[in-house]
N, C-alpha and C positions, 0 to 999 in steps of 0.2 A: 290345313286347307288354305289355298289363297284363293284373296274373292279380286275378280277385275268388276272394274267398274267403268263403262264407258259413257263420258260427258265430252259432250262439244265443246270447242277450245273456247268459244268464246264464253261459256258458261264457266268454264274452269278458269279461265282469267279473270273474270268478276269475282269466284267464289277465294279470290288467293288474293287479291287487292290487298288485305290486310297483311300478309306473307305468314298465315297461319297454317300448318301442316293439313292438307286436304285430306290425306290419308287418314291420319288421327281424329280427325272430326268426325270422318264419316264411321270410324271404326265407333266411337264414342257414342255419335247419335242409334245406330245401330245395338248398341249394350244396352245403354239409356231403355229404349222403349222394348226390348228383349226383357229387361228386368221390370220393367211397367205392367209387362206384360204375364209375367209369370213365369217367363220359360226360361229365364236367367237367374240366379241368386248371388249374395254377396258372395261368396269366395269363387265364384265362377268370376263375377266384376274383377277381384285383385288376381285373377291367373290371366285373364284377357289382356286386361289395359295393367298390368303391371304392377299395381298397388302392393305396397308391403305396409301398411297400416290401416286400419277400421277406418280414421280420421280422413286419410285420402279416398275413402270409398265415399263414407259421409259428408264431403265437399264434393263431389262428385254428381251424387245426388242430386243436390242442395243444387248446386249450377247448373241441373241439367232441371231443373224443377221436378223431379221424383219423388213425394212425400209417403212415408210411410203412413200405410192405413193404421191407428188410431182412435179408438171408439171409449166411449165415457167409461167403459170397463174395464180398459185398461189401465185408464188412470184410477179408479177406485182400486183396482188391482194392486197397484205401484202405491197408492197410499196406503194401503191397510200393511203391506209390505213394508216403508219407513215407518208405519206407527208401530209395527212388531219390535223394529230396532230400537226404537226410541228416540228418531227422528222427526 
């Protein structure tokens, strides 16, 4: 599907000052809060925007400020898990 997206010039002139792909951002901002939101997941992220590595989904994140939920149980989880290995 292609999405148009109509902005007034002088808005898209300000928005490109930096000469950074307007297209790419808004595709990005758009995944960004899609995956925030529930309705996206990572390997849908790397078929979107392209990624062939976890690391580029997980910088991706990370810059777009998307933090994986995380609760005290998961890290007791994850430790009783290294104390099984003997780490």
């Amino acid at each position: 599907m292609n999405l148009t997206v109509e902005i007034p010039d002088d808005m898209a002139q300000r928005l490109t000052t930096d000469g950074g792909d307007l297209s790419r951002r808004a595709l990005e901002a758009l995944a960004a809060e899609e995956y925030r939101q529930g309705r996206l997941y990572k390997p849908d992220l790397r078929r979107l925007l392209g990624f062939t590595t976890s690391d580029q989904i997980d910088t991706f994140l990370k810059a777009h400020e998307v933090w994986i939920d995380y609760a005290p149980e998961d890290l007791e989880r994850e430790r009783a898990g290294l104390q099984r290995l003997g780490v």
